[in-house]
C-alpha positions as CSV (number, residue, x, y, z in Angstrom):
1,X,0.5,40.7,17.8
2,X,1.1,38.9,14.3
3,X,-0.6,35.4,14.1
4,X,1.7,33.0,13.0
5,X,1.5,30.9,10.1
6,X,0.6,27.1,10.8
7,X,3.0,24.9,8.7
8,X,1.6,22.4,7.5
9,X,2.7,18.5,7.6
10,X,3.2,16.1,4.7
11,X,0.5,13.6,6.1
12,X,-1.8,16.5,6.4
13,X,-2.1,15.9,2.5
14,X,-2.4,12.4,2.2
15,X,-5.3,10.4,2.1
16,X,-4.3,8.4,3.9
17,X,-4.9,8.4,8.0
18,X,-3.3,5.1,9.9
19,X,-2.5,1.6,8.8
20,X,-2.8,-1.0,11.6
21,X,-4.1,-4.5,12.3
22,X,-3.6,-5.2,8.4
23,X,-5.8,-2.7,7.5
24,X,-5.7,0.8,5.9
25,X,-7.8,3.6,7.4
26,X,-8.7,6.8,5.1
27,X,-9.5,10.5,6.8
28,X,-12.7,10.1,4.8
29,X,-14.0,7.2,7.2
30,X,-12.9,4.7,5.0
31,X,-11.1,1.5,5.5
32,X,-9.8,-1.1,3.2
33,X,-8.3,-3.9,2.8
34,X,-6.3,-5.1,0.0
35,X,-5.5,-8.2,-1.2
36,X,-2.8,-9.5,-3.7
37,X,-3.0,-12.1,-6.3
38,X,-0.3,-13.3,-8.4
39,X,-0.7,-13.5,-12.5
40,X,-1.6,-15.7,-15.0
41,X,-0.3,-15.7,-18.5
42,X,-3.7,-15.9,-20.2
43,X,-1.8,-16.2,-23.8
44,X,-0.3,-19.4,-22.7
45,X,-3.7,-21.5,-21.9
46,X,-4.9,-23.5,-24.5
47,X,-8.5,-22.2,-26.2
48,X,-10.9,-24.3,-23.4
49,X,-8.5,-23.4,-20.7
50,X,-9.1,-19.7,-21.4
51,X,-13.0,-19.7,-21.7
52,X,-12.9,-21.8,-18.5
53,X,-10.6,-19.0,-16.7
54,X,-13.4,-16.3,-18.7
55,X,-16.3,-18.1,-17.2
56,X,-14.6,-18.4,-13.3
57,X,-13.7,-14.9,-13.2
58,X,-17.1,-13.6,-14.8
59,X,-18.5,-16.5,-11.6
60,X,-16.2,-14.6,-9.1
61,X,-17.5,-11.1,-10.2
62,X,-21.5,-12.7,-10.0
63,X,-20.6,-14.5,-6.4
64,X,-19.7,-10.2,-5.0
65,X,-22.4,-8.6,-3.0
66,X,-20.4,-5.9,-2.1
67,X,-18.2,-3.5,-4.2
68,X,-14.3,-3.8,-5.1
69,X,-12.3,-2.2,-7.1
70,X,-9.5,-4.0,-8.8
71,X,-6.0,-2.6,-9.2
72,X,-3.2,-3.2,-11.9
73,X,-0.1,-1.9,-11.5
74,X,3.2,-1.7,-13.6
75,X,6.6,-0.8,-12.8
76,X,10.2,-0.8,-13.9
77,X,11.1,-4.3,-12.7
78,X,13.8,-4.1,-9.6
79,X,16.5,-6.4,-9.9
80,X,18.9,-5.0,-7.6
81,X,18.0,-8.4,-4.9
82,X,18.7,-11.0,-7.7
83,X,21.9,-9.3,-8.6
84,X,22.9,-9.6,-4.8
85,X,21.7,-13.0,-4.6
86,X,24.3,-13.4,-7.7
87,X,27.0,-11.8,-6.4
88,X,26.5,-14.5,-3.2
89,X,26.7,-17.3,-5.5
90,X,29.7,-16.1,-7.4
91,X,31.2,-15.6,-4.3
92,X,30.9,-19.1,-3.1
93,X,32.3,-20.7,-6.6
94,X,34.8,-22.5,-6.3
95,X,35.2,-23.1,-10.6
96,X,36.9,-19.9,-12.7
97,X,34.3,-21.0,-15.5
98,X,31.7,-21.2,-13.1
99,X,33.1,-17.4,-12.0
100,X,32.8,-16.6,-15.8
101,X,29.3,-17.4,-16.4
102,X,28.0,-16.1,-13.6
103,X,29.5,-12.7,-14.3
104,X,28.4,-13.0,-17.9
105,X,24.7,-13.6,-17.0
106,X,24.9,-10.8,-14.5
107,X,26.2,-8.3,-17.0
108,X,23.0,-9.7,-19.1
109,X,20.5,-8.9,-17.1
110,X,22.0,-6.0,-16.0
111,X,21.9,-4.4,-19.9
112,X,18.5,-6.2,-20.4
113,X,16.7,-4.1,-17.8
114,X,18.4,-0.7,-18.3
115,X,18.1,-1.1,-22.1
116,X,14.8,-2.1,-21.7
117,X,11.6,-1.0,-20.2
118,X,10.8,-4.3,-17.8
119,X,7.6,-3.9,-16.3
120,X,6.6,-5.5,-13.2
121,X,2.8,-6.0,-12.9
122,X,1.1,-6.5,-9.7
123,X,-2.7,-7.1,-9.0
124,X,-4.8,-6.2,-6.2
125,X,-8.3,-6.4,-5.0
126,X,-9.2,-3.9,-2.7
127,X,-12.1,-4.2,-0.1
128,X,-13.7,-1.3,1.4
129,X,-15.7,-0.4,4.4
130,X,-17.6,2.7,4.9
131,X,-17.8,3.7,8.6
132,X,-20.7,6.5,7.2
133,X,-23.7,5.5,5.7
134,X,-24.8,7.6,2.6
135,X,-28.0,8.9,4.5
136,X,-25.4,10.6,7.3
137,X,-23.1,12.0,4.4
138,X,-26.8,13.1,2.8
139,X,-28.0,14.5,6.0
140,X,-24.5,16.3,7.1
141,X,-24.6,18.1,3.3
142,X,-21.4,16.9,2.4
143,X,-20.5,18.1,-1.2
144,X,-20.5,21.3,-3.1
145,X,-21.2,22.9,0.2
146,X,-17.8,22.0,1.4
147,X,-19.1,20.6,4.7
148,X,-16.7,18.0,6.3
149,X,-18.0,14.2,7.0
150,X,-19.4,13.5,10.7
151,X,-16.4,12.7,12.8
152,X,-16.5,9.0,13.8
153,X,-14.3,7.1,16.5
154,X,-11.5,6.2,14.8
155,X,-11.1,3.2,17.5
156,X,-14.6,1.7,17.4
157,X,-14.6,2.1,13.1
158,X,-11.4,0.0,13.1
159,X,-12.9,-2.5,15.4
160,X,-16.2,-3.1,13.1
161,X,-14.2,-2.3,10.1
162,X,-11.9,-5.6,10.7
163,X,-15.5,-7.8,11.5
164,X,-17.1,-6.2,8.4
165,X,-14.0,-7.4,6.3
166,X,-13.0,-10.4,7.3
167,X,-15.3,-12.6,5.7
168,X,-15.0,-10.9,2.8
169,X,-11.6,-11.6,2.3
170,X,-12.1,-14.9,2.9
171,X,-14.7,-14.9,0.2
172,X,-12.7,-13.4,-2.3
173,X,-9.6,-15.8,-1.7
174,X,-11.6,-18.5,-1.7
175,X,-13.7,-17.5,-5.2
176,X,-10.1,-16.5,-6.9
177,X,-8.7,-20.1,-5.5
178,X,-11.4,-21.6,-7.6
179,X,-9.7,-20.5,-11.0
180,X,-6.2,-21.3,-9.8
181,X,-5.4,-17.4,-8.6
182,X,-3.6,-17.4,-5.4
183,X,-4.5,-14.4,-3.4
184,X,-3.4,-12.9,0.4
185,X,-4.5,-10.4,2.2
186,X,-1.3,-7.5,2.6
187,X,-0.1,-7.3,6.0
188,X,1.0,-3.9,8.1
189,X,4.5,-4.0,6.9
190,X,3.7,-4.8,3.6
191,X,0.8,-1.8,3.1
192,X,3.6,0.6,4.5
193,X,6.4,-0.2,2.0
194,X,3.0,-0.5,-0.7
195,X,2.0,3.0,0.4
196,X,5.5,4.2,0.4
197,X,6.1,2.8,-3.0
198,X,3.3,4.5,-4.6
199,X,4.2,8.0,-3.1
200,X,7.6,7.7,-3.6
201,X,8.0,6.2,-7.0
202,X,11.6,7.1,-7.8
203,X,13.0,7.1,-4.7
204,X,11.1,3.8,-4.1
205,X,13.6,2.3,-6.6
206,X,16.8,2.8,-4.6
207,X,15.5,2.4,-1.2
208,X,12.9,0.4,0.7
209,X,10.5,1.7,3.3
210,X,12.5,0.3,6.2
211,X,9.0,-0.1,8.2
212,X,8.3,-2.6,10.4
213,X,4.7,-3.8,12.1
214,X,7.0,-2.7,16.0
215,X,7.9,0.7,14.3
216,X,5.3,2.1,13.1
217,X,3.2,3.8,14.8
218,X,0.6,6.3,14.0
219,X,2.8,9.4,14.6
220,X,4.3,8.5,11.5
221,X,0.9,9.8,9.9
222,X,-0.2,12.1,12.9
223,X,2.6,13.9,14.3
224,X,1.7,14.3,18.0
225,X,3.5,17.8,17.8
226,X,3.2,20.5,15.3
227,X,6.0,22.6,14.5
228,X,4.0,25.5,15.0
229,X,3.8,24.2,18.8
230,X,7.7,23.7,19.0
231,X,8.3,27.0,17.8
232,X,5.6,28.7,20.7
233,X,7.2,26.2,23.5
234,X,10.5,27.5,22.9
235,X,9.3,31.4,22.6
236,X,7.7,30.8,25.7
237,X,11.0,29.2,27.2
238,X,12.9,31.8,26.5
239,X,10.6,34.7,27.5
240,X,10.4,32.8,31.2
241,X,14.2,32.8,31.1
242,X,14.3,36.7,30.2
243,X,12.0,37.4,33.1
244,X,14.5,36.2,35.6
């Protein structure tokens, strides 16, 4: 009898495992956190004002006892929501010259981003915690070997990985506070449409991850049911039926 080929998933070659509780959980043992700041025009600050934002930020890095790794990202700026947010006002006018001017403005900004490459930059800090110490990864001879990482409850890592994390969020929004950087730790919903965003760059432009923290669920990531199993239960289903 032939063995039959498994097909394989798309989450099967992500890196990604489950995202729950506000939290991000890798197939490596990993989970992180990640936290968004908003920007500050640094060209703008007068000469004290920028060694003062040098020396809190170089106070922030010296305050860390634990690693981060800090993430800039640039995009073509979306403006599809302002233009509907427009069109609403517009919409409402009452005055023709009001009409006018609203349609002018929209046609400007319109050109100004398709003629122009408008970036959108985002920052994040991202928090990690490793369920597997370095000795276990040393001990299970993970590496050029190819051996896989000691299997850990994914349950229980979740559990200390949230009381690992938590007050280093808090120590990281607070340090950043300090220096007038307001930062927030991303929520489920808003790690989906992030994750979804990143793997789905183009796409990600016309259409929104329409993921909320009641729909997800991990079969999403996991499929409960191959498509290799499908394909067996219905073989089987229809050898039974043969038989009668």
């Amino acid at each position: 009898m032939a063995t039959k080929k498994k097909i394989y998933s798309t989450q099967e070659h992500l890196d990604i495992d489950d995202v729950r509780d506000n939290l991000a959980t890798m197939k490596g043992g990993e989970t992180v956190a990640i936290v968004q700041t908003n920007s500050v025009n640094f060209d703008l600050l007068s000469e004290n004002e920028q060694d003062a934002m040098i020396f809190g930020y170089a106070s922030f890095l010296n305050s860390l006892s634990f690693p981060v790794q800090v993430l800039i990202r640039s995009k073509r700026m979306d403006v599809s929501n302002y233009l509907q947010s427009l069109a609403l006002v517009r919409k409402k006018a009452r005055n023709a010259k009001l009409v006018d001017q609203i349609d002018k403005y929209a046609f400007f900004i319109k050109d100004l981003v398709e003629k122009n490459q408008v970036l959108n930059k985002r920052f994040y800090i991202i928090i990690p915690y490793l369920a597997i110490s370095l000795t276990q990864l040393k001990n299970a001879g993970l590496g050029i070997f190819g051996k896989k990482a000691p299997k850990t409850d994914k349950w229980l890592t979740l559990e200390k990985a949230k009381e690992n994390l938590s007050p280093k969020i808090d120590h990281v929004i607070k340090q950043l506070s300090r220096i007038g950087i307001l930062a927030r730790q991303l929520n489920t919903e808003e790690l989906v449409e992030l994750f979804y965003d990143i793997y789905n760059p183009e796409v990600g432009r016309n259409e929104k991850a329409s993921l909320s923290p009641k729909e997800y669920t991990t079969p999403i990531v996991e499929p409960a049911v191959s498509p290799v199993m499908e394909q067996d239960q219905s073989s089987e289903s229809q050898g039974g039926g043969g038989g009668h």
